[in-house]
N, C-alpha and C positions, 0 to 999 in steps of 0.2 A: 724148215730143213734146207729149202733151195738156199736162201740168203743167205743162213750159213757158211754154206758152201763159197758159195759167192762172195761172201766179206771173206773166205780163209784165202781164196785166188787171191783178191786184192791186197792181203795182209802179204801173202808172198810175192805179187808184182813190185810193193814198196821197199819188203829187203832184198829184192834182187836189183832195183832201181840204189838202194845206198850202200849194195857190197860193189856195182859199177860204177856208181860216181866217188867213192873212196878208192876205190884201184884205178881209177884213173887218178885222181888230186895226187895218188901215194909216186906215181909214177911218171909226173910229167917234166921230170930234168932225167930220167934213167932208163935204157934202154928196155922195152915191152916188145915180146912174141917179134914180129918183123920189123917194128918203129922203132927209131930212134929220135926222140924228141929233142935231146941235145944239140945234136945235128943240123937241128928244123925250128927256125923262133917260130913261126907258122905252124905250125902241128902243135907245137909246145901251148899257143894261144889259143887252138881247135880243143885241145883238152883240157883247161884250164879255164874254158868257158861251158864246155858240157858236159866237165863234169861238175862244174857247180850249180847249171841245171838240171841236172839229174836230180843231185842233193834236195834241191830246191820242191822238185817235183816226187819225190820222197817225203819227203816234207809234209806236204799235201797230198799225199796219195795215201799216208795215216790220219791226216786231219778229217780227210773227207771219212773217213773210216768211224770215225768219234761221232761223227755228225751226223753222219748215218741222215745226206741231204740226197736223194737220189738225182736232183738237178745237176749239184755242183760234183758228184762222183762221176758222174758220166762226163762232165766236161773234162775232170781231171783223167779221166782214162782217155779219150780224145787228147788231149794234150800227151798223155805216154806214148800215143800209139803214133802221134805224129813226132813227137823228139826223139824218140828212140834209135828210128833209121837213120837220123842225121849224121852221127859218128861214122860209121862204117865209110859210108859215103862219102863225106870230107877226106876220112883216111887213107881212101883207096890209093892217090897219088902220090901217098906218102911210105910206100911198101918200099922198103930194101932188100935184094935179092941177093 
């Protein structure tokens, strides 16, 4: 029962992981919420790199799902929990008021 549970979080951590890195890829020449990535070759580069590691970590945030490896799902969430804040953070100096 618990696992369940458990694999359906992760099931949904990965489509939340590939509806962020595809709204990013979808949007990094067109102006987003405060950013303007047009504007910014550097911002444009910032998205254009994570959100392909997103994808990437989507990717494998289903594989580890398949594999049902408890070693390498825990590394893979360890790696979500550390790339995830990235973005934010790189973007903050990129905010237009």
């Amino acid at each position: 029962m618990i696992s369940t549970i458990i694999s359906f979080f992760i099931f949904l951590l990965g489509i939340l992981l590939l509806f962020i890195s595809l709204y990013l890829l979808r949007h990094k020449n067109k102006p987003f919420m405060l950013f303007h990535p047009e504007k910014h070759k550097d911002l444009r580069i910032i998205i254009q790199i994570t959100g392909t590691l997103l994808l990437f970590l989507a990717f494998l945030t289903f594989v580890s799902l398949i594999l049902n490896n408890q070693v390498f799902l825990s590394v893979i969430l360890i790696l979500d929990v550390a790339i995830i804040p990235i973005l934010p953070i790189l973007m903050l100096s990129y905010i237009e008021k």
